[in-house]
C-alpha positions in Angstrom: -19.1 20.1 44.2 -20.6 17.1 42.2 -21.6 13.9 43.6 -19.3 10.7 42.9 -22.1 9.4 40.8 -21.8 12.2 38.9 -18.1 12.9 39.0 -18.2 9.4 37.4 -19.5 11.2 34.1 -18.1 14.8 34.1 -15.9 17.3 35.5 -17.8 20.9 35.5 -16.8 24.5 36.3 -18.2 27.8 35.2 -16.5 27.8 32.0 -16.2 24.4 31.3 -18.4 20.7 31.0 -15.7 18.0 30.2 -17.2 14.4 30.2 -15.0 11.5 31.4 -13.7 8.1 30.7 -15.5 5.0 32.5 -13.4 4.5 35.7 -14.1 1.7 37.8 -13.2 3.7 40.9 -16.8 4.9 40.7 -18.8 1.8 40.3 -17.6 0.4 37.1 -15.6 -1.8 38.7 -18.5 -4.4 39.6 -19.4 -3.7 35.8 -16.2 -5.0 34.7 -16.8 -8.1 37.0 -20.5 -8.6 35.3 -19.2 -7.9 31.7 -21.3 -10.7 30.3 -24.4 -8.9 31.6 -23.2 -5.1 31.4 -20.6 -4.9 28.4 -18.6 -1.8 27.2 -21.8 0.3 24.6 -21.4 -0.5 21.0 -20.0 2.6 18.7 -20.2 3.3 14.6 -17.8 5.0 13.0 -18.4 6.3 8.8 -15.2 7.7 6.8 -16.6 8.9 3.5 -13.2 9.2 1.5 -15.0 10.4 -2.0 -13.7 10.5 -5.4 -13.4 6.7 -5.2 -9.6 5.4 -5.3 -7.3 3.8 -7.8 -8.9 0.9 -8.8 -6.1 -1.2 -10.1 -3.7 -0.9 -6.9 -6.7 -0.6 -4.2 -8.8 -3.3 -5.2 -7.7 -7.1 -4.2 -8.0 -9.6 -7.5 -11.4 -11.3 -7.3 -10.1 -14.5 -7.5 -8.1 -13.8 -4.5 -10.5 -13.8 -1.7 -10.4 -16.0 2.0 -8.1 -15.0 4.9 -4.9 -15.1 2.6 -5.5 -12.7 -0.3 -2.7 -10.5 -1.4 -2.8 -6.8 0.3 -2.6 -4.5 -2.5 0.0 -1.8 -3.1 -2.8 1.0 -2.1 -3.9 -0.7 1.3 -0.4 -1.3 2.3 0.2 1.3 5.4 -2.4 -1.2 6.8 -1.0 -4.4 7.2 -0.5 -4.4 10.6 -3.8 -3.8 11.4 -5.0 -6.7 8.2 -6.3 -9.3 11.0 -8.4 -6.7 12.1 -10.3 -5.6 9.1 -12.2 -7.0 6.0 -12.6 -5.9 2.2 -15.9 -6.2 0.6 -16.2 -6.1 -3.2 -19.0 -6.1 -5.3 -21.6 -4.4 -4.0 -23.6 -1.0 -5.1 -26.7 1.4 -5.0 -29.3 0.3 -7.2 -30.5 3.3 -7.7 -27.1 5.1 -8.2 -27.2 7.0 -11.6 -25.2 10.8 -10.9 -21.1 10.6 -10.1 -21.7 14.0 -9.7 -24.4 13.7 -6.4 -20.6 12.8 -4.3 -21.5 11.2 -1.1 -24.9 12.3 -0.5 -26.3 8.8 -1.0 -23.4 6.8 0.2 -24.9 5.9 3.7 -29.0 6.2 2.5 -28.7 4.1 -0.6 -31.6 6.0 -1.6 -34.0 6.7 -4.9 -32.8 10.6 -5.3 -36.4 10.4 -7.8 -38.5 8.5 -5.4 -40.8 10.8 -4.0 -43.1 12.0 -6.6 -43.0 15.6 -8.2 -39.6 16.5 -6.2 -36.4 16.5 -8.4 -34.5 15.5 -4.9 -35.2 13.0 -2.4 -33.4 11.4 0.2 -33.3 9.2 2.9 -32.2 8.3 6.6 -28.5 7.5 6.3 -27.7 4.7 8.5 -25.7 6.3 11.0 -28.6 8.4 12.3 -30.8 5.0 12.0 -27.6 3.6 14.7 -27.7 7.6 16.6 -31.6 6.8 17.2 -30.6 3.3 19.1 -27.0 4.1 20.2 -27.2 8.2 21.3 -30.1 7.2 23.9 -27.6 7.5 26.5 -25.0 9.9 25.5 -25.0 13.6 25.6 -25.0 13.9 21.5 -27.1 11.5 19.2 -24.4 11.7 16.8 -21.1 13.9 15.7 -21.6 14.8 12.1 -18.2 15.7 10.6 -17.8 17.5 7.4 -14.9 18.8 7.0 -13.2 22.3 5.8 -13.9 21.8 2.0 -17.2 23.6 1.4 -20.3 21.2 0.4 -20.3 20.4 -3.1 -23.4 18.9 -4.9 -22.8 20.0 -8.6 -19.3 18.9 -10.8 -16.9 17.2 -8.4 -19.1 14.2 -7.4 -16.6 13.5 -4.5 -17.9 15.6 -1.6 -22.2 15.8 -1.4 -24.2 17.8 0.6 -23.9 15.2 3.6 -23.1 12.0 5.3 -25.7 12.4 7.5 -29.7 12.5 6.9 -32.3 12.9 9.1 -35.5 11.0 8.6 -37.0 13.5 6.6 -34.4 13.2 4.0 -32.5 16.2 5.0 -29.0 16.7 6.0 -27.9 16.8 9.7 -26.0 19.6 10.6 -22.6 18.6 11.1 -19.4 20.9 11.8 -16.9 21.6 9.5 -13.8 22.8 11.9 -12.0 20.9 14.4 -12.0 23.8 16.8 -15.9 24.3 16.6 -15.9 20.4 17.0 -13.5 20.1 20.0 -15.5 22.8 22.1 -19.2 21.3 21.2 -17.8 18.3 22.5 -15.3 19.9 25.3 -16.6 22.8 26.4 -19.3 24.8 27.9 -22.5 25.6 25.7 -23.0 29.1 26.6 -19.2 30.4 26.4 -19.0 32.4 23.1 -17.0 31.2 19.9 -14.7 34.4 20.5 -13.8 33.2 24.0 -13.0 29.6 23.4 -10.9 31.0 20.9 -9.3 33.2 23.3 -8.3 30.9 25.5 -6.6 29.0 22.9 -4.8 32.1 21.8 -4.1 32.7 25.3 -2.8 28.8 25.7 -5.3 28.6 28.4 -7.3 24.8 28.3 -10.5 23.8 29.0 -8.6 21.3 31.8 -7.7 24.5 34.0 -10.8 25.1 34.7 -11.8 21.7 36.3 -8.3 21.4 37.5 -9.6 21.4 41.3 -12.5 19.1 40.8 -10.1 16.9 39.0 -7.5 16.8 41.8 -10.7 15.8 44.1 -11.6 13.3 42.2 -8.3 12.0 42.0 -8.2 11.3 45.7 -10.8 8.6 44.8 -9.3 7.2 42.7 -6.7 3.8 42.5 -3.6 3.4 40.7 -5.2 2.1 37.3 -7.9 4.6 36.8 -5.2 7.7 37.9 -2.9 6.6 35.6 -6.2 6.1 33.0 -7.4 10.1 33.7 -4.2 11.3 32.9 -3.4 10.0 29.6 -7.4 10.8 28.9 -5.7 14.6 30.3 -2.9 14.2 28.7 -4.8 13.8 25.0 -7.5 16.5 25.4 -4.4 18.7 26.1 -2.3 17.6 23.1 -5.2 18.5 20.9 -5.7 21.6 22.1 -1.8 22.4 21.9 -2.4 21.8 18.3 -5.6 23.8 17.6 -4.1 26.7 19.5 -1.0 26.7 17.5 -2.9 27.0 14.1 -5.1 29.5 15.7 -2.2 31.7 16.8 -0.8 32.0 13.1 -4.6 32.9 11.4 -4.2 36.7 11.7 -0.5 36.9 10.8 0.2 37.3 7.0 1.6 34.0 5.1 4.4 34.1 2.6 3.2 33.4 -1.3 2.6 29.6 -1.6 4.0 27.4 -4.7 0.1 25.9 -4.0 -3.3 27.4 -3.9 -3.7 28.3 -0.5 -6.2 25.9 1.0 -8.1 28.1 3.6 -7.5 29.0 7.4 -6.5 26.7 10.3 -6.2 23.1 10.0 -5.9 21.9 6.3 -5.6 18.3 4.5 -3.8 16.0 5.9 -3.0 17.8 9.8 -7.3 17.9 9.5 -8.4 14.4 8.9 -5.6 13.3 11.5 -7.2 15.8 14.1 -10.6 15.0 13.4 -9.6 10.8 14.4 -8.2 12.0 17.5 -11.4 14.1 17.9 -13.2 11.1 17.4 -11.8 9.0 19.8 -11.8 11.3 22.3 -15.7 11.9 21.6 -15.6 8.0 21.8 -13.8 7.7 24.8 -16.0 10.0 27.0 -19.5 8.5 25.8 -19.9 11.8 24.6 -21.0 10.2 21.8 -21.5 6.6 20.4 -21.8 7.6 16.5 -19.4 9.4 14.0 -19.2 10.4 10.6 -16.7 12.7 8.6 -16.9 13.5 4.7 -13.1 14.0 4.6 -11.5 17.1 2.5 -9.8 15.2 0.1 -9.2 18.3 -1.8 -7.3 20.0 0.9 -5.4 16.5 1.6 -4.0 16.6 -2.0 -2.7 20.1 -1.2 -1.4 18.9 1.8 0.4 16.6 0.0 1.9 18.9 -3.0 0.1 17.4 -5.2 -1.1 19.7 -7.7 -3.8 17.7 -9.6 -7.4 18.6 -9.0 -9.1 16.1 -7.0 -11.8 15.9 -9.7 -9.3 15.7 -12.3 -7.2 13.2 -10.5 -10.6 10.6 -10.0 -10.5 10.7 -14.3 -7.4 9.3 -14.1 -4.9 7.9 -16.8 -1.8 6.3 -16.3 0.9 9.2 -15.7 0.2 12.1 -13.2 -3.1 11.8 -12.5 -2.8 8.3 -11.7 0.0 9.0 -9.7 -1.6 11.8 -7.9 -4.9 8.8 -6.8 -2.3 6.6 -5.9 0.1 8.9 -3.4 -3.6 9.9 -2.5 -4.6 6.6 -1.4 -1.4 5.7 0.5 -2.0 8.8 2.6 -5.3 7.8 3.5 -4.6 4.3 4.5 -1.7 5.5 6.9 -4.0 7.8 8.8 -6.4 4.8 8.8 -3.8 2.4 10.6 -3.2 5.4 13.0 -6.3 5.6 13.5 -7.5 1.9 13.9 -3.6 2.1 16.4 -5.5 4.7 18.5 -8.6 2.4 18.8 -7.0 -0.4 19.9 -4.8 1.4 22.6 -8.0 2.7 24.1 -8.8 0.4 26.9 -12.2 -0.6 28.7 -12.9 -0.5 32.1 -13.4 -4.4 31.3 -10.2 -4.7 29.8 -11.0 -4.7 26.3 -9.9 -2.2 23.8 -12.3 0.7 22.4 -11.6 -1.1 19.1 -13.5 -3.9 20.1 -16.6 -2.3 20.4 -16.5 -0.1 17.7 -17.8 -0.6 14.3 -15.8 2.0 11.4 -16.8 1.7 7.7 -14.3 3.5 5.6 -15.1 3.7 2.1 -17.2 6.1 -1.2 -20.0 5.2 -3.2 -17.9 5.8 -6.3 -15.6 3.3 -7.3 -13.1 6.1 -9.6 -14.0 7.9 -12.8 -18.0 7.6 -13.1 -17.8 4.4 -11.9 -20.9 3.6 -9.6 -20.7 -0.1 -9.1 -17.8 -2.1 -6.8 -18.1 0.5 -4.1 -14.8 0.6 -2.0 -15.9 -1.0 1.6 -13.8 -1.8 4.1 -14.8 -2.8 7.5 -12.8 -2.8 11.0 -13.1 -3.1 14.4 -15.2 -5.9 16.9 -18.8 -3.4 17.1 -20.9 -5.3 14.9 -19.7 -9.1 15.1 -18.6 -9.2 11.5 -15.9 -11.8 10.1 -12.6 -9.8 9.9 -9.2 -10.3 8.2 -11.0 -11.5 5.3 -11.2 -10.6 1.1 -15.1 -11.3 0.0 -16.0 -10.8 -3.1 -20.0 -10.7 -3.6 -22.1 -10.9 -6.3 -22.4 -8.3 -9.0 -24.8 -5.2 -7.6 -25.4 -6.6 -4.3 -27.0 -3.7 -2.6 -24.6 -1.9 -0.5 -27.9 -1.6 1.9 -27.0 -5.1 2.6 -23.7 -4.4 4.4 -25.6 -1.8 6.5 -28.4 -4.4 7.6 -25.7 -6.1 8.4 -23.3 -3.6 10.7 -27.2 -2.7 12.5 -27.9 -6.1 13.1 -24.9 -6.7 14.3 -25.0 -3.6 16.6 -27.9 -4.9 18.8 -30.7 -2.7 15.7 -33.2 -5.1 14.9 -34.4 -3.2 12.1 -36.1 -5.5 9.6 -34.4 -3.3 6.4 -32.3 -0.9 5.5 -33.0 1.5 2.2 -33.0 -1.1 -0.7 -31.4 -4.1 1.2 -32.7 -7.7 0.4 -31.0 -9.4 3.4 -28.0 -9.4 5.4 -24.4 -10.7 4.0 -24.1 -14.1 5.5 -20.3 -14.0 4.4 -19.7 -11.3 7.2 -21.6 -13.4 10.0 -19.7 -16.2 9.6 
């Protein structure tokens, strides 16, 4: 039987490690009374959407820029949520030259020629630069999310090799499968993939096993922070309901699909929304205080019976390729306002929301086409101080570096630079 200090961190059988929420039945309550000297940990979030978007109905107009611009057609699903996040235009990799390298140097802004006799070279993204300062504490630096689509670093130019580098320029391992995800994060390290599988087959949950140490706990516990370790339950629960489903149908044959098939388990659209519940939940229990995910925008177009390539559809032309970037970008702005919905309904022990201490970047390093300049960028959420709600426009090729500077800054990392920055954005500090 654990400790309450330790109870106050995670629930543990022989199967199973499950971390918890903060509850201030178990000492966080004179946290929450001291908030100005102990607040809630600053978190980073990075959506790499590739591919770019549709320029014409994504982008605001330039000359449209404060507090009052005009949501466009493409960032509609959001408007709820458009207090609560800003657009940045304008701003680039200088040393961008290959559509085709996808993401790789999205969050690293490096030189791919800058170390001398290697045709490669790359840098330490800046999530990792946030995992070095923010994952001190938690039981994983960082949760590297790739997504099913296999890693593409030839003709596409909307995937990469990575979102996340090391400091050695090389990519972090990250994991493409919710269900490999859910049980790094959820469950035991030495139960075998083939077991965690079976229990989901089996609808058996990683919560049975602590079920006992949780009802002990609960004794501890007051009204608020009960009610708090259910819902957290209640969610670990739904997303396994979900996994197991999918994993119940793998071995049974499919009829012939009207669309290429686009691979076992969770696909498109059912993955990315997974994968933000998976983050949250990461988020929630400090298993974690930094995330990534390369999203499989392939797989989401399939999702959503569209039939276009998703190389094809980023050389777009008005007619069905256009069309296909367009339903494209809808899609991915409604899971965003789920998404930023699910941060903001995450409460503190201090009362806030999870959103307010949580930094996410969602954007590419392609603007559409070949287009390398204008990166899409928006921000959201309270993590790193910046001015939200807002349209700024920068100046032509302001180095995207900038923005990250910026966001670490912000986030308590007084690094002096970032990749090729030349200062902070002044317009996102208010």
């Amino acid at each position: 039987m654990f400790s309450a200090s330790s109870r106050r961190r995670f629930l543990r059988s022989a199967g199973s490690l499950l971390a918890l929420p903060a509850l201030e039945s178990f000492g966080f309550r004179r946290f929450a009374r001291a908030a100005a000297v102990a607040p809630p940990p600053k978190r980073m979030v990075f959506l790499g959407i590739g591919y770019g978007v549709t320029q014409e109905t994504w982008f605001p107009q330039t000359n449209d820029v404060g507090q009052n611009y005009t949501l466009p057609e493409g960032l509609a699903p959001l408007a709820r949520h458009r207090n609560d996040f800003t657009l940045v235009q304008g701003c680039m990799h200088k040393f961008a030259s290959d559509p085709h390298g996808g993401s790789t140097y999205w969050l690293t802004g490096a030189n791919p020629f800058g170390a001398t006799g290697k045709s490669f070279h790359n840098s330490i993204s800046v999530d990792q630069v946030a995992a070095a300062h923010l994952g001190r504490e938690t039981r994983f630096n960082s949760l590297p999310l790739n997504g099913s689509e296999p890693n593409l670093a030839g003709p596409g130019h909307g995937q990469g090799l990575s979102l996340a580098w090391d400091a050695s320029g090389k990519p972090v391992a990250g994991f493409n499968s919710p269900v490999i995800a859910f049980h790094k994060l959820f469950s035991a390290e030495d139960m075998p993939l083939e077991q965690r599988q079976k229990m989901l087959l089996d609808e058996q949950s990683v919560l049975d096993d602590v079920l006992e140490d949780a009802r002990s706990l609960k004794r501890g516990l007051n009204r608020t922070d009960a009610d708090k370790l259910d819902e957290y339950f209640a969610g670990i629960r739904a997303i396994e309901t979900r996994l197991g489903k999918e994993q119940r149908w793998l071995g049974s044959p499919k009829p012939k699909a009207p669309l290429p098939e686009p691979g076992e388990g969770l696909a498109g659209r059912d993955e990315i929304l997974i994968m933000y519940d998976l983050i949250v939940a990461a988020l929630r229990s400090d298993s974690t205080r930094v995330a990534t995910f390369r999203q499989p925008i392939q797989h989401l177009l399939t999702s959503l019976q569209i039939k276009v390539a998703s190389h094809d559809m980023s050389h777009y032309h008005p007619g069905g390729r256009m069309e296909a970037s367009q339903k494209r970008d809808l899609a991915q702005s409604e899971m965003l306002a789920t998404f930023l919905d699910r941060l903001k309904a995450t409460q503190e022990p201090d009362g806030s929301s999870l959103f307010d201490h949580t930094s996410v970047v969602f954007g590419s390093n392609i603007r559409s086409i070949h287009y390398l300049d204008n990166c899409p960028t928006l921000l959201a959420g309270g993590g790193a101080g910046v001015v939200l709600g807002q349209h700024i426009v920068m100046p032509k090729d302001t180095p995207l570096c900038n923005v990250w500077l910026t966001l670490l800054r912000g986030t308590g990392i007084n690094t002096a630079s970032f990749g090729d920055s030349t200062g902070m954005v002044k317009e996102l500090r208010g």
